[in-house]
N, C-alpha and C positions, 0 to 999 in steps of 0.2 A: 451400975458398975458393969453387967454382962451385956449393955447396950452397948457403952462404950470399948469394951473389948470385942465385940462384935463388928462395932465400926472402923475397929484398925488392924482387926484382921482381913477387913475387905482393902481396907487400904493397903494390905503387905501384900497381896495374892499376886495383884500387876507387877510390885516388883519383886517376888519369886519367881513369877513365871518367867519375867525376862533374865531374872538369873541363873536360872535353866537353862533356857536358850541358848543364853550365851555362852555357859559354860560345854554346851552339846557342842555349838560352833567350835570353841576349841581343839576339843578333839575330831574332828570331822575328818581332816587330813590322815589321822591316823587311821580310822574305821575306810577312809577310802581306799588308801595307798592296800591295807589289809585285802580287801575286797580286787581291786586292778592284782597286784602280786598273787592273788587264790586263782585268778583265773586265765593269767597270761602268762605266768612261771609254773609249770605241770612240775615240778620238782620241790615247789613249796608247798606246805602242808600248812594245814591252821595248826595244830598242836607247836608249830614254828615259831607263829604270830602271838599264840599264844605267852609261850614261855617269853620271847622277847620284850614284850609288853609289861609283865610281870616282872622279870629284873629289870627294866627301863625304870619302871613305877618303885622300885626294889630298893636305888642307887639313890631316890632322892633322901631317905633319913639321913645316911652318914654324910651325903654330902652335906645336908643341912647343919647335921651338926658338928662335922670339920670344919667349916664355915665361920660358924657361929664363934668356936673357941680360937680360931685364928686370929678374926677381925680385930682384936683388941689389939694386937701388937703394935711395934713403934712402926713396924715395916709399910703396913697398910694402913697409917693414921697421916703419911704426910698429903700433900697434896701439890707438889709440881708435878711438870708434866711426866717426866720421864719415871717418877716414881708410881705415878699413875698405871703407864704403861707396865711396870713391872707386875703392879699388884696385876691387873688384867691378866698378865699371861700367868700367877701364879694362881690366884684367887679363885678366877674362873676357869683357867687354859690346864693349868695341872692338877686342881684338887678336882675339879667335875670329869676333864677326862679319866683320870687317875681311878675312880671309882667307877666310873663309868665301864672301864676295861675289867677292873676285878668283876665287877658283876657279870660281863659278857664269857669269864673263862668256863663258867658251867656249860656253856654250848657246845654240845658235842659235835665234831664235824667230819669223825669218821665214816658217819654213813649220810650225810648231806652233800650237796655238788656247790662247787663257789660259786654259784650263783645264789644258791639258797641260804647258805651262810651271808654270804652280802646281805643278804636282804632281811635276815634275821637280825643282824646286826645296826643296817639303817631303822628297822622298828623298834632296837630298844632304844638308840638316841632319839629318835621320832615320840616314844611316849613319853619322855625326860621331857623333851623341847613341850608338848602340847600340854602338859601339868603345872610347867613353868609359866606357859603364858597365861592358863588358867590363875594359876595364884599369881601373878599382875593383871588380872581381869579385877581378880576380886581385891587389890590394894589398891584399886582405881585406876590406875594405868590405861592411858587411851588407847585408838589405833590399835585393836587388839589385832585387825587382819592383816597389819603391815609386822606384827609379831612375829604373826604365825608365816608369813613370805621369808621371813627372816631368819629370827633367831630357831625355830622348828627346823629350820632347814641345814643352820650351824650345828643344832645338835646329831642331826643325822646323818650330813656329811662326816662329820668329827667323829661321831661312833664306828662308821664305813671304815675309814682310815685306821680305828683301831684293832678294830675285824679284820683290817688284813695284816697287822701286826700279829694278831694270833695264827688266822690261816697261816701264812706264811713260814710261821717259826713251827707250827706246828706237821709242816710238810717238809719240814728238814731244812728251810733257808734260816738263814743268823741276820735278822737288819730289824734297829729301831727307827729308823726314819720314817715310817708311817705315822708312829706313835706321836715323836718328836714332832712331824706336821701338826698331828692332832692338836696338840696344848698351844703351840707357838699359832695356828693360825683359830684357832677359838679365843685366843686371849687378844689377838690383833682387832679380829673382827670386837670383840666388844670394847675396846682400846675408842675402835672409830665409831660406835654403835651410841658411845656415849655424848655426844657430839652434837650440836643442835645446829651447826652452821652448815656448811657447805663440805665441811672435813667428813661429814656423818656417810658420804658418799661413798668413801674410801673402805666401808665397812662391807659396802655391795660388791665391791671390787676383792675382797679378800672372799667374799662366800663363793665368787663364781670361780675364783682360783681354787678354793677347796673343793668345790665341784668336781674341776677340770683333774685336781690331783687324785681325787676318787677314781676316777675314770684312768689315770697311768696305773694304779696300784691294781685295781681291778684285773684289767689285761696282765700285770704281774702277775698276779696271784693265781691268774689262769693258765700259764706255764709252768710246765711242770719244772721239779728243782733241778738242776742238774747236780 
């Protein structure tokens, strides 16, 4: 009997190891971006990295389990198109932003510079996004590095945009339209994310537009209110 458990623990070892691996891989983006941000933004701090990491990591219980007790409903049970579309931008566009935001209000940003807040901010959609594709690593899900091109990069744009919802309101300006981007283009991109044909495209096209709108709000956020 301890020969045969013997011999299928040699047998698990290769595939632990590589699901180490793999799962390191996941996160790598995050431990880099940490590492590039520690040493080219003199105004970020690891204790930054830290805490954003931590409520990134923070945000996934309730999401999961708003999730979980929504999905039953009539709303997200049909399956045309448009109804699709809708769950998208509720499902995923406002219950993950949605929390995502509550979790980022702990950030203090009175004594940080909007750059540092930015970036505090893209790290905690950045650990959301790299946890997510870990657990679709490990529900078999392929194409883990085209995940992590992808959807890592939606959740960290997405969180940017809600970080300047905070900066913003929290320097005296009044506007939800960052937020409002946040959900409506998280739930677009996974609208087309879902996609196996040629439509899947249009999902690259909504992130580099999120991208692009990170970069308008940024420059907002960097003038001062009047």
């Amino acid at each position: 009997m301890f020969y045969y458990l013997h011999i299928a623990k040699l047998d698990f070892l290769p595939y632990a190891e590589n699901m180490v691996i793999s799962l390191v891989f996941c996160f790598c983006p995050l431990l880099l971006v940490c590492v590039v941000l520690r040493c080219g933004l003199h105004s970020f701090q690891l204790k930054y990295a830290f805490w954003a990491i931590l409520l990134g990591l923070a945000s996934v219980i309730p999401i999961a389990i708003i999730q979980f007790c929504v999905l039953k409903l009539p709303l997200f049970q049909s399956h045309t198109l448009m109804s699709i579309l809708v769950t998208a931008i509720l499902f995923n566009g406002l219950i993950e932003e949605s929390v995502k935001l509550l979790c980022m209000l702990p950030i203090p940003s009175h004594n940080m510079t909007v750059s540092a807040f930015f970036a505090t901010a893209m790290l905690c959609g950045m650990a959301l996004g790299c946890f997510e594709t870990a657990v679709y690593f490990i529900s078999g899900v392929q194409q883990i590095t085209l995940r992590i091109a992808t959807a890592v990069v939606i959740h960290s744009a997405c969180a940017v945009l809600s970080g300047a919802y905070i900066w913003i309101n929290r320097q005296g300006g009044k506007t939800v339209i960052p937020f409002v981007f946040a959900v409506l283009l998280h739930g677009i991109y996974n609208f087309f994310a879902g996609f196996e044909n040629s439509f899947w495209w249009f999902s690259v096209i909504v992130l580099l537009f999120t991208v692009l709108e990170c970069r308008i709000w940024y420059q907002r956020a960097a003038q001062p209110v009047e």
